[in-house]
Phi, psi and omega in degrees: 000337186282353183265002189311300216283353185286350185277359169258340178299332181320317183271316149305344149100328153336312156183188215244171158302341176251143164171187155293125132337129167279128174240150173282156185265008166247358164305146185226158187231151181265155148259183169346289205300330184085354167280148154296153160208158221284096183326342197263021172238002178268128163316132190104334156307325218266295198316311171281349171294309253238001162238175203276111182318163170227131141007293152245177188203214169237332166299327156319310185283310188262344187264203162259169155306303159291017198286195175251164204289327157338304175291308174283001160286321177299300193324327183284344204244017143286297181310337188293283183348298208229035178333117175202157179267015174249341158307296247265294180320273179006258193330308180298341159336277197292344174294310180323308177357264196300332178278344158273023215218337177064064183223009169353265159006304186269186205245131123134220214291146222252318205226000000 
């Protein structure tokens, strides 16, 4: 339900069902190390600016929740890569999938 309202951004053309999660660009990622960093300095930031954010994704779909933002970057740029519209069907599949299944939340398999 929290995402009803992201379906008007949808419709405005702001974004799409499939994509990267839009992230701000004052967002910080900690490292090993325990220092922050700028997300917009992890490989893979440039790359996901350049479609249209989405509702899900495959990093959505296929990661954990908690991973680092690193990881869920590569996951976007399997989708950049390998962007189709039967990937698009797919991925919205599964989302009903996993939400009618109630399983977001949980950590290692969705489906």
């Amino acid at each position: 339900m929290d995402e009803l309202p992201q379906l008007w951004n949808i419709f405005r053309g702001d974004m799409s069902f499939v994509g990267p999660r839009a992230l701000m660009p004052q967002e910080i990622e900690v490292n090993g190390a325990g220092e922050t960093v700028s997300i917009d300095t992890i490989p893979g930031y440039q790359e996901r600016h350049r479609v249209t954010p989405g509702l899900t994704g495959v990093a959505q779909i296929y990661a954990d929740r908690d991973i680092r933002r690193r990881d869920k970057f590569r996951y976007d740029r399997l989708y950049i890569g390998k962007q189709t519209f039967w990937l698009d069907v797919r991925l919205i599949m599964l989302s009903f999938w996993i939400t009618f299944r109630g399983k977001w939340e949980h950590r290692g398999q969705k489906f």
